[in-house]
N, C-alpha and C positions, 0 to 999 in steps of 0.2 A: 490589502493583503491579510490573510487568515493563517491559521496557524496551526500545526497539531504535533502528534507525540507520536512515533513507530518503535513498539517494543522490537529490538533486534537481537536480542539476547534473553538468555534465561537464568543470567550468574546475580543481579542483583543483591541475591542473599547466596549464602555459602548451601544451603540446607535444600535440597531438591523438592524435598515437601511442603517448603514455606515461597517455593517458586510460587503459586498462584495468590497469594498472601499478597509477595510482595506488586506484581503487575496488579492486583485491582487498586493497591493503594494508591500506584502512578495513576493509572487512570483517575482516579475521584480526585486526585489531585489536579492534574490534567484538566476536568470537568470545574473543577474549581478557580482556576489560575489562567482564563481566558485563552485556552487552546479547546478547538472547535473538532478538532479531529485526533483518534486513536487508533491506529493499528497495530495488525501482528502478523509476524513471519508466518504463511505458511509451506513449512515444511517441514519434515521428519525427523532430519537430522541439520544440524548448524550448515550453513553456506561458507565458502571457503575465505571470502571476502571479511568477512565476518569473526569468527572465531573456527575452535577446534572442531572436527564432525563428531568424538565419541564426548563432547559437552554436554549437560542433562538440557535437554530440549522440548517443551508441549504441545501437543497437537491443538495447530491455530484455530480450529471454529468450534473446537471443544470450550478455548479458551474466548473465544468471542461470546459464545454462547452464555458463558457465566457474567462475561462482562455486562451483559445486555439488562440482565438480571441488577447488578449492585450499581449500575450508573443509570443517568434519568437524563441527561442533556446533549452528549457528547456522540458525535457522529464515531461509528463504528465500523471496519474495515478489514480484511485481508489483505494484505501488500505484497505479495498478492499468491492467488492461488493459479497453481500450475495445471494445465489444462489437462494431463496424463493421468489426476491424483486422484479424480473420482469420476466415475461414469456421471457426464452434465445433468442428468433426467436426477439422479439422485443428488446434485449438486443445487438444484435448484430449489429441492422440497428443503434440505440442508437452510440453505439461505433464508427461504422465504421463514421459515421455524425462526431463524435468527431474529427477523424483522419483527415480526410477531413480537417476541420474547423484550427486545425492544421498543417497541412501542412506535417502529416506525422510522430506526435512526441506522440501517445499515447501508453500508454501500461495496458492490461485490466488486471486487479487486481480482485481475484474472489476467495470467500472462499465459506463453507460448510454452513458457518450461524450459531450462537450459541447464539443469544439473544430471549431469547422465547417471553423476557416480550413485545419487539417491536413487533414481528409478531402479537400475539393476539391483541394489541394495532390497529394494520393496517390492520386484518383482512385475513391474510396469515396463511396455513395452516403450521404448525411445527410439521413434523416429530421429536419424542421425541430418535430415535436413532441414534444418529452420523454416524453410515452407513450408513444408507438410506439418508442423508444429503449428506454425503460423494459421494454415487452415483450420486445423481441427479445431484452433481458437475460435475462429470467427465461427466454426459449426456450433459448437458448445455456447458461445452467445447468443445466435438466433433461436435453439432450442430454449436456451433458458428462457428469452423474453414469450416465447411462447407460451411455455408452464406456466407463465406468471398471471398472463392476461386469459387466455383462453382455458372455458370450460372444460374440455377433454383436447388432446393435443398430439397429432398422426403425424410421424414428422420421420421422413426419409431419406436422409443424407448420406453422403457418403463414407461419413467416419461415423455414424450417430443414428440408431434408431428409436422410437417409442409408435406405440401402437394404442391412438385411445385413450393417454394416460391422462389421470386424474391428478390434480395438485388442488386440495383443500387442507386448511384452509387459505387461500391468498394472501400476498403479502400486506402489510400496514400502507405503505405506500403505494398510492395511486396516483398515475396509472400503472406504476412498477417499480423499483427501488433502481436509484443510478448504477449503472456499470461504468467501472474504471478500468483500461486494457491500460496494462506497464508495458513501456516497452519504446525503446527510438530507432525501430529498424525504418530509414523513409521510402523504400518503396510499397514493403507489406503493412508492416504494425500501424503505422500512423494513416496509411490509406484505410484501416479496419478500423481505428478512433473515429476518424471523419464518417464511416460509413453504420458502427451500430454504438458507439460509446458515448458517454455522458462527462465522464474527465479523463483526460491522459498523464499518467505518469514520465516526468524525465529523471532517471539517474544520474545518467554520466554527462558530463562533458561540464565545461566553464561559463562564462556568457557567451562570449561567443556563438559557443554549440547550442549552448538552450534557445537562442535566438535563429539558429539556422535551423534546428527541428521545428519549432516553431512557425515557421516563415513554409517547411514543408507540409506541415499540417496545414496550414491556410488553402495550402494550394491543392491538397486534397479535398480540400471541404467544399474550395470555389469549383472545381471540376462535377463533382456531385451533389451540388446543391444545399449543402451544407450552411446552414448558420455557423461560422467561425466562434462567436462571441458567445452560443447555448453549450460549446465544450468548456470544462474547468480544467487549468493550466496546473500541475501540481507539480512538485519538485521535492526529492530526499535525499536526503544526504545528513551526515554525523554534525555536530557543531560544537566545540568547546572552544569556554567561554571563561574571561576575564576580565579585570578590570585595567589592568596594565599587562606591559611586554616583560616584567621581573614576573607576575604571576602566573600568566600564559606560557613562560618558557618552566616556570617548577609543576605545572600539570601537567605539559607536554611529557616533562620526564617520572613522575609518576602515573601516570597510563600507560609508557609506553614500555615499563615494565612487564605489564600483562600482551600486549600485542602490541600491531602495526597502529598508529596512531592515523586514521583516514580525515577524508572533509576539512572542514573551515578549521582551522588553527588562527584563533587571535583574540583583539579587546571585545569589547563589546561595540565601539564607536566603530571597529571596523567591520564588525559585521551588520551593525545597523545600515553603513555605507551600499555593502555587498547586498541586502536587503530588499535596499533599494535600489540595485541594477537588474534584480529578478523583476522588482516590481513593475521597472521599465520595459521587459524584456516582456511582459505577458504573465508572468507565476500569479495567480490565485490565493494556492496554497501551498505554503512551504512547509515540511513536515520536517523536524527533527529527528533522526532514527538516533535515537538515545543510546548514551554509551552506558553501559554497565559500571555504577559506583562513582555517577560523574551528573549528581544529584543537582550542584552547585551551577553546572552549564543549566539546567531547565530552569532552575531556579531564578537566572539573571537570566534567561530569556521571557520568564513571565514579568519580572520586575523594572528590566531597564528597558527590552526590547520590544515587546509586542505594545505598549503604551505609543510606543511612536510611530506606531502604522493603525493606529485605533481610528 
């Protein structure tokens, strides 16, 4: 089991200007404290899940971009970007910059898109049904891996054109930097994992669920010839963390001052436990989507937690 950090927020510090201050520290920390992977929100405005939408917010590959720059280890990601947010031909020279900039350590994180409220806000059009979202996914990912490898790149789809286009200089990573598609729709999204991705994202559900999406990815991968075992299984979700149920229940109630208090609520022993039912279940990598001001949860997950799946 492996391990990483998803900035989900941008409240860390009170000071909008000291926002990117505070995210590259988590990261070097992050880079430092045996977590292997870092991501960030991209999107314009907060998610509703999440926090407020007029919360001070940074645009994600802006901020990955700098990230790439002040870290040297730590695998780098979008969690993920929405397929409506940027014409993919320019999506891809975006990325490949990224990689570059890093030396080699990104990985493009790309869903279907499901906030209507941002697109209208931004002036993007919103397909109202998840398969025609769903498509333009998959179009946006054949384009891109195209840009990446091929010389000049003609490519005629049906949500998606280029003509000729040139992408230099290529990415660090050969043959092409991993794609990660979020998402547990099981008829479309997880047949589009099996068929052009390199890891899949699961958000929601319990064990239970992560083991039936799971079990439906397989069954995509055996119908198309898929290696099951060359996808990485990833999993996000919130986690705060304690040492006992007197301390778990006084952070419970200081968080959830500020919001809805989501995800794993407990000790540490009990989520080592839960840990390890993802690990049985298939999870790879499990990523923390970090709460805001709840420094002390990352901190007993590098300490007490990740030592015992080393």
């Amino acid at each position: 089991m492996k391990f990483g950090i998803h900035n989900s927020s941008w409240l860390d510090t009170p000071d909008p200007a000291e926002a990117f201050d505070a995210v590259r520290a988590k990261a070097q920390w992050a880079e430092d404290h045996g977590f292997i992977w870092f991501s960030v929100l991209d999107h314009m405005i907060q998610i509703p899940r999440v926090g407020a939408p007029d919360e001070p917010f940074l645009e994600g590959w802006t901020v990955l971009a700098a990230l790439a720059a002040v870290t040297s280890r730590i695998r780098l990601a979008t969690l993920c970007t929405a397929v409506g947010y940027r014409n993919p031909a320019h999506l891809a020279k975006i990325a490949a910059t990224v990689d570059l900039i890093s030396r080699g350590r990104l990985t493009l994180g790309i869903g279907a898109g499901f906030f209507e409220d941002e697109y209208r806000q931004y002036g993007w059009d919103f397909p109202l049904r998840p398969a025609t979202r769903i498509r333009q996914m998959e179009e946006a990912v054949e384009l891109t891996l195209k840009m990446w490898i091929e010389p000049r790149t003609t490519f005629h789809g049906r949500y998606f054109h280029v003509e000729d286009a040139i992408l230099e200089p290529k990415p660090v990573q050969k043959p092409r930097p991993p794609v990660l598609i979020a998402g547990g729709g099981e008829q479309m999204t997880l047949r589009a994992v099996a068929r052009l991705a390199d890891a899949c994202n699961i958000v929601d559900g319990e064990i239970a669920e992560v083991r039936h999406k799971l079990d439906i990815l397989r069954r995509h991968c055996d119908a198309l010839g898929r290696d099951y075992d060359t996808i990485e299984k990833t999993r996000v979700q919130p986690w705060l963390l304690a040492h006992d149920d007197v301390a778990v229940a006084a952070k419970r109630n200081r968080l959830a001052a500020r919001g809805p208090v989501r995800g794993f609520v407990g000790t540490v022993s009990e989520a080592i436990d839960l840990i390890g039912e993802y690990q049985d279940a298939g999870i790879d990598l499990l990523i923390n989507a970090d709460r805001p001001n709840d420094s002390d949860s990352r901190e007993l997950f590098a300490s007490d937690v990740i030592p015992h799946f080393s």
